[in-house]
C-alpha positions as CSV (number, residue, x, y, z in Angstrom):
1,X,0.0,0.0,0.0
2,X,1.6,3.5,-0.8
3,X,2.8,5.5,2.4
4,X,0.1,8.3,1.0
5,X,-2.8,6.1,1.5
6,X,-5.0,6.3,4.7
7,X,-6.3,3.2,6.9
8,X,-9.7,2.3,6.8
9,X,-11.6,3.5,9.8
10,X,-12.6,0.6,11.4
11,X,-14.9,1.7,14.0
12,X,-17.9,0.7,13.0
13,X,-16.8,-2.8,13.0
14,X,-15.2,-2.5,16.1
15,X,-18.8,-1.0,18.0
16,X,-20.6,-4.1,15.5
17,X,-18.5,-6.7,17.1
18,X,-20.2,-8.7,20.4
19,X,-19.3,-7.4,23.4
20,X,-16.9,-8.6,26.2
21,X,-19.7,-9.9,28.3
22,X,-21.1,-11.5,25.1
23,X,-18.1,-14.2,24.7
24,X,-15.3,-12.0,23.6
25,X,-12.8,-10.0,25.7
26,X,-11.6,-6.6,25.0
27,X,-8.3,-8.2,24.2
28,X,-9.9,-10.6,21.3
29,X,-12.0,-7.7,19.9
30,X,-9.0,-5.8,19.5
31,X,-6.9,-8.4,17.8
32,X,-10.4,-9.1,15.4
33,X,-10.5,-5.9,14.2
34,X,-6.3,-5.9,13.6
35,X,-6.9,-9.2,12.0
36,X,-9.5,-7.8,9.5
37,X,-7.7,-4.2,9.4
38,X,-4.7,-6.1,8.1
39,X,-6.9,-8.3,5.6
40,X,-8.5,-4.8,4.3
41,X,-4.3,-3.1,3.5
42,X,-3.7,-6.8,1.5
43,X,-6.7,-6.2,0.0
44,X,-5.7,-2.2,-1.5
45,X,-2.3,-3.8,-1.8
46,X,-3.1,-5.9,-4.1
47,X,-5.4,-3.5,-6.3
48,X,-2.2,-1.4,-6.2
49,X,-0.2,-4.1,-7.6
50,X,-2.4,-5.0,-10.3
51,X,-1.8,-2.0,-12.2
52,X,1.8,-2.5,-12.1
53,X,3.7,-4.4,-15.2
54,X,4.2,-7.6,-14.8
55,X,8.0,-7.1,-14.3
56,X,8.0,-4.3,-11.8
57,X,5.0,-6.2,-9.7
58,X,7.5,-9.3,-9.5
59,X,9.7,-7.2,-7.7
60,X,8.1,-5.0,-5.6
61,X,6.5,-8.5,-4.5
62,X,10.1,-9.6,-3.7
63,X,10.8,-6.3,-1.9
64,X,7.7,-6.8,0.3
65,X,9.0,-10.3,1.3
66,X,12.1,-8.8,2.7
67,X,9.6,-5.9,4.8
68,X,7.8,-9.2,5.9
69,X,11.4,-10.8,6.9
70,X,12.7,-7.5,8.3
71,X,9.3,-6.8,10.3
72,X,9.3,-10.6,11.4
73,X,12.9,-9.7,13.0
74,X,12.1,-6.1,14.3
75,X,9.5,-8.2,16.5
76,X,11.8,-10.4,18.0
77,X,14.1,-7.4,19.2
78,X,11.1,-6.0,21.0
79,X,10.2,-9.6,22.5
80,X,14.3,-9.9,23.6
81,X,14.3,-6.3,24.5
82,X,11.4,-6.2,26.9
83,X,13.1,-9.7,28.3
84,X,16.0,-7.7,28.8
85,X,14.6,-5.4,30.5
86,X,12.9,-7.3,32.8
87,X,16.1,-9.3,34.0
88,X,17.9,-5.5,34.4
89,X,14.9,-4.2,36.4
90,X,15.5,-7.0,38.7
91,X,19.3,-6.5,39.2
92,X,18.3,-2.9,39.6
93,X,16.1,-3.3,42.9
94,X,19.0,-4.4,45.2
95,X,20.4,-1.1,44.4
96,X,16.8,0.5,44.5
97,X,16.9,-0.4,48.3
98,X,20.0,0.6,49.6
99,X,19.1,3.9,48.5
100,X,15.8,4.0,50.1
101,X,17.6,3.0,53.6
102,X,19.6,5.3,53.4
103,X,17.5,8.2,52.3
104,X,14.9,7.3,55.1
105,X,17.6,7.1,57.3
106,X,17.3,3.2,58.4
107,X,20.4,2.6,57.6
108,X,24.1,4.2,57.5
109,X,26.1,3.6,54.0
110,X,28.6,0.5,54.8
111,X,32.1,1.1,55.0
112,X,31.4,5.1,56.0
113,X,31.7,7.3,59.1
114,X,29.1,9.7,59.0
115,X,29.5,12.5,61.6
116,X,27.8,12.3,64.6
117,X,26.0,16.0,64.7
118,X,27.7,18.9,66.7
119,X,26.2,19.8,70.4
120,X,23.1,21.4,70.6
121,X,22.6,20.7,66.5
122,X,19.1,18.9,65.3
123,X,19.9,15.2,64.6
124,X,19.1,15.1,60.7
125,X,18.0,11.6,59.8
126,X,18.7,10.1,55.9
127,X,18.6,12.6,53.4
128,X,15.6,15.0,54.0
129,X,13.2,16.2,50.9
130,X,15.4,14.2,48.4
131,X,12.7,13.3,46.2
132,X,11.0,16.5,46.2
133,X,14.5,18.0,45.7
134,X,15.2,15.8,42.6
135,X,12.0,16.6,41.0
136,X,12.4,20.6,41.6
137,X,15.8,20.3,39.6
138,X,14.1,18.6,36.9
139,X,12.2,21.7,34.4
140,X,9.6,19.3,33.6
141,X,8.3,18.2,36.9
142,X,9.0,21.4,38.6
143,X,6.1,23.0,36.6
144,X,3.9,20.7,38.8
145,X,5.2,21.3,41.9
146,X,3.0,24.6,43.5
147,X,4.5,25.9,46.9
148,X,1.6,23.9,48.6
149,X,2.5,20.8,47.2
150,X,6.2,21.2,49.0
151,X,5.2,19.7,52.9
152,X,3.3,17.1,51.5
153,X,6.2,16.1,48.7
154,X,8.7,16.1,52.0
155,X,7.2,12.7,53.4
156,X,8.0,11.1,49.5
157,X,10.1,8.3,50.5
158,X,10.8,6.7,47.0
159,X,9.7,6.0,43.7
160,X,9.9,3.0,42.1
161,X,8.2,2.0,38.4
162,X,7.8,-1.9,36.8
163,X,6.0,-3.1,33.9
164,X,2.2,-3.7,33.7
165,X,2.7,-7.5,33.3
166,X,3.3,-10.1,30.3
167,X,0.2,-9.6,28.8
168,X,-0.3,-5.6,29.4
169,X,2.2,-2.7,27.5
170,X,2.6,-0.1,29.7
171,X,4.6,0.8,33.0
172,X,3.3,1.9,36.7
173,X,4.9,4.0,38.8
174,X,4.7,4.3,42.7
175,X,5.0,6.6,45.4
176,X,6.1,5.6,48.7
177,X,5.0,7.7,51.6
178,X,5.7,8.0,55.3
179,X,2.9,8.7,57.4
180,X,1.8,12.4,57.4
181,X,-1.2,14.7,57.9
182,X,-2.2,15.0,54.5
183,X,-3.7,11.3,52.9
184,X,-3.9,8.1,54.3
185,X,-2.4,6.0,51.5
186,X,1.4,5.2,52.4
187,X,1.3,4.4,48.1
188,X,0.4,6.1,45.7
189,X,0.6,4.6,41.6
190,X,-0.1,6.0,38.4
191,X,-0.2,3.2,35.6
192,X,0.5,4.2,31.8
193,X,-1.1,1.7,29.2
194,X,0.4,2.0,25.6
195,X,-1.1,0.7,22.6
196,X,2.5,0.8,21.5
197,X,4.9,1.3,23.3
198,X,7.9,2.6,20.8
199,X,5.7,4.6,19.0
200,X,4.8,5.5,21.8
201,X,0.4,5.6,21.8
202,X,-0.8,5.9,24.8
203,X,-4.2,4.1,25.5
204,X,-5.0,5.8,29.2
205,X,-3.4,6.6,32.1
206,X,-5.0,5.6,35.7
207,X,-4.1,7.0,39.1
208,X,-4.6,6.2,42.9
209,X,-7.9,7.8,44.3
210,X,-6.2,9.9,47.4
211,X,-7.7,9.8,50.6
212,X,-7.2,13.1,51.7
213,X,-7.5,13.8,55.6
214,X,-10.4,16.4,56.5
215,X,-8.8,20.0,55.4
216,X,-5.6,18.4,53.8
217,X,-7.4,18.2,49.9
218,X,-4.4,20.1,48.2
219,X,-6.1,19.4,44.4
220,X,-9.0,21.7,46.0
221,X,-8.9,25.1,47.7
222,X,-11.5,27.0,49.7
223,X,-12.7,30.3,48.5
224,X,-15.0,32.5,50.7
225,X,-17.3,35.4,49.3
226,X,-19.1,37.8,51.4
227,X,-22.8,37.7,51.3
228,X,-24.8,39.8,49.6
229,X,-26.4,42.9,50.8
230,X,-29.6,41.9,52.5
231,X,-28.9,38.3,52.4
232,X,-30.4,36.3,55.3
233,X,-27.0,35.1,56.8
234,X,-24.2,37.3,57.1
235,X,-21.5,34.5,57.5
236,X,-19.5,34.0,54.0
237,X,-20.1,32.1,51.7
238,X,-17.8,28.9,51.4
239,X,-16.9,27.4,47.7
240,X,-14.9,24.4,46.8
241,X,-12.8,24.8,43.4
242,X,-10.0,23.0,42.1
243,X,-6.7,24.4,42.1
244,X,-3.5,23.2,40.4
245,X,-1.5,20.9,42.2
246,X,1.2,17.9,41.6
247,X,-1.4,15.7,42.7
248,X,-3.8,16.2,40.0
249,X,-1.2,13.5,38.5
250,X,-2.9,10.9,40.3
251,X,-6.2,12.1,38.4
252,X,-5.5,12.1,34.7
253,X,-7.6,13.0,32.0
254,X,-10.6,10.7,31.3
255,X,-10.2,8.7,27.9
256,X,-14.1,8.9,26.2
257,X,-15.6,5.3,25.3
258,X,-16.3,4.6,21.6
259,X,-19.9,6.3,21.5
260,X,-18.6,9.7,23.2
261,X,-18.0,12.0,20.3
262,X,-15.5,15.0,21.0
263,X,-15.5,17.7,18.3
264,X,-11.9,18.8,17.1
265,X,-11.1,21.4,19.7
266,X,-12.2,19.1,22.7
267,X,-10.2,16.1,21.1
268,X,-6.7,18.4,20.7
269,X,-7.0,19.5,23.6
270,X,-7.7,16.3,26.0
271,X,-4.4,15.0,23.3
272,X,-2.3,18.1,24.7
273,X,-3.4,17.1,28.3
274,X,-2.5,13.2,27.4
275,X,0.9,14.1,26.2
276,X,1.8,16.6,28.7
277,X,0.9,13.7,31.1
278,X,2.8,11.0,29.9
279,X,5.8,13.6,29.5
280,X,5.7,13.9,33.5
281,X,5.2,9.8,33.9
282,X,8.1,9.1,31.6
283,X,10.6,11.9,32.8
284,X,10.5,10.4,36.1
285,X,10.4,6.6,34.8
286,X,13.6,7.5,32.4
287,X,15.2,10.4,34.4
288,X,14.5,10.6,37.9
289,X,14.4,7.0,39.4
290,X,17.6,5.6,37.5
291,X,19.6,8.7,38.1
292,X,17.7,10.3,41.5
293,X,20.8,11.4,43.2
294,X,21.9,13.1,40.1
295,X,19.3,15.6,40.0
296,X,19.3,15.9,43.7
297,X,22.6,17.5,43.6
298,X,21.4,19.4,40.0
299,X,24.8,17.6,38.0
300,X,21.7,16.3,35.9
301,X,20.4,19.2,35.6
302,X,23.4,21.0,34.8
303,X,24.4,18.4,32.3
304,X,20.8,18.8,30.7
305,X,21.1,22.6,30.1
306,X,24.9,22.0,28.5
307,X,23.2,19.4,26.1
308,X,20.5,22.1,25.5
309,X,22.6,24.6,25.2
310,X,24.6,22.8,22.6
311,X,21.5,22.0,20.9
312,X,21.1,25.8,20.6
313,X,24.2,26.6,19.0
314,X,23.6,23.9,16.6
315,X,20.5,25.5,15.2
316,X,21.9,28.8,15.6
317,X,24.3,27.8,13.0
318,X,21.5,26.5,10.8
319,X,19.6,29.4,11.0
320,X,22.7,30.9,10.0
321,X,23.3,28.8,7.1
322,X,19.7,29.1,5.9
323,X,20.1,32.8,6.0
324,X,23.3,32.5,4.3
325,X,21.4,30.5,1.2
326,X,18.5,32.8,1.5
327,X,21.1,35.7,0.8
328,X,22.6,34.2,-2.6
329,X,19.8,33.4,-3.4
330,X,18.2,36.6,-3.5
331,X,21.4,37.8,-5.1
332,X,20.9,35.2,-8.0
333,X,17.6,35.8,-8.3
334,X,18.0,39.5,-9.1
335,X,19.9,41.1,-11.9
336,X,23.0,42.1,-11.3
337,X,24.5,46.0,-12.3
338,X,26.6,45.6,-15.6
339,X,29.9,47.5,-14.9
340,X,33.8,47.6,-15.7
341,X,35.0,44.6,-13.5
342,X,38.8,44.7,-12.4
343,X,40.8,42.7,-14.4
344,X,44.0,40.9,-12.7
């Protein structure tokens, strides 16, 4: 099929197909419709390759044998990739706890004399607000950290993330918490399912529901509005809005089922909100988790701004070379004044 031509939408198919309750799971319908989906781009494929000589059909039906080896391959990377992962993630977690003892100070690092503190000096225990200190380095999660957020970030103990499982694509991440005045969960997760995961296509995103203490909501803040003149009361008026906060993480955008229709302006913009949330889900998957200490002490961060900064200077030199190009070219395009040259 050539590159310019669209997929069928198969949506009406999908919404014809029984449902799971009716003997097929969601998994099954969606490997139905891929199976027919694929059936349908054969289909226009060959129609394509009908109108082709008979010579040039014989080998762009040779070429698509080698796609059909190369893809065949390309799938067994991903399968030995993911494997790989898995066994690395597992090495990983030894390492994953001896940093969480000793940031929450249960244990000492081996082979070190720490200092015992100086008389009269508060005992400091582990490595306080090293998470929230980590993420506040970081340019992309520090957009979602409000000054509120801060006490409540300071009892973040660590942050691990794993796969969904063998049969799921997608990761989770969670947040382990000391006890504090804010929520009762001691974990909080946020799990990202892909419908591909190099691409990547996210599917939806699903988060802990937060059991906030009485007062402690900080997704919500209390506004209070003087009554009216002549009302019957004369105590204020209390409202309940929602305010921005690193926890609204935890509540991602709602994904519509097939027969919710969003016009073009609601579907860019719950995209925008998608991407902007698995941007913050896989900054701290790839960035913070494996490299936490680094951005702690900002040598990520600082090494992140070089790398930008390069990145700058590189397309400064572009520009300059576009306008460079854009000058001759205006130069060749216009005539040029006939005069006595200087002859060597």
């Amino acid at each position: 099929m050539s590159g310019d031509e669209k997929k069928i939408d198969m949506s009406d198919v999908a919404a014809a197909l029984p449902s799971g309750g009716a003997g097929l799971t969601d998994e099954d319908r969606a490997g139905l419709v891929s199976a027919i989906q694929d059936k349908l781009e054969t289909l226009m494929s060959q129609n394509f390759l009908a109108t082709l000589s008979p010579a040039v059909r014989t080998r762009v039906t040779a070429l698509q044998d080698i796609q059909k080896s190369h893809d065949e391959l390309k799938e067994k990377f991903l399968e030995e990739k993911a494997a790989l992962e898995a066994k690395y993630q597992k090495l990983y977690e030894p390492l994953y706890n001896q940093r969480l003892e000793i940031v929450a100070g249960d244990k000492e690092p081996e082979g070190a004399e720490v200092p015992a503190a100086e008389e009269g000096a508060e005992v400091e225990k582990g490595v306080p607000e090293f998470w929230l200190t980590a993420m506040k380095n970081n340019e992309i999660l520090a957009e979602q950290i409000t000054p509120r957020d801060e006490p409540a970030l300071k009892y973040l103990k660590d942050i691990r993330w794993s796969q969904l499982g063998e049969e799921l694509k997608g990761f989770k991440l969670e947040f382990h918490f000391a006890s504090n005045p804010y929520f009762k969960n001691e974990v909080l997760t946020k799990s990202y399912f892909m419908i591909d995961e190099e691409e990547p296509i996210l599917e939806k995103a699903e988060g802990t529901e937060i059991e906030w203490n009485a007062g402690k909501n900080l997704t919500q803040k209390i506004m209070k509005k003087k009554p009216k003149k002549g009302a019957k009361s004369s105590k204020p008026i209390t409202k309940t809005e929602p305010c921005e906060s690193f926890f609204n993480f935890f509540s991602p955008p709602a994904v519509p089922t097939e027969e919710e229709e969003l016009d073009e302006e609601e579907a860019e913009e719950l995209q925008e909100m998608m991407e902007q949330d698995y941007d913050v889900g896989s900054t701290l998957r790839e960035k913070i988790i494996p490299h936490a200490v680094s951005w702690y002490t900002g040598e990520a961060a600082d090494l992140e701004d070089l790398d930008d900064d390069e990145d700058d200077e590189d397309d400064d030199e572009d520009d300059e070379d576009e306008d460079e190009d854009e000058d001759d070219d205006d130069e060749d395009d216009h005539p040029k004044p006939r005069g006595r040259g200087r002859r060597g």
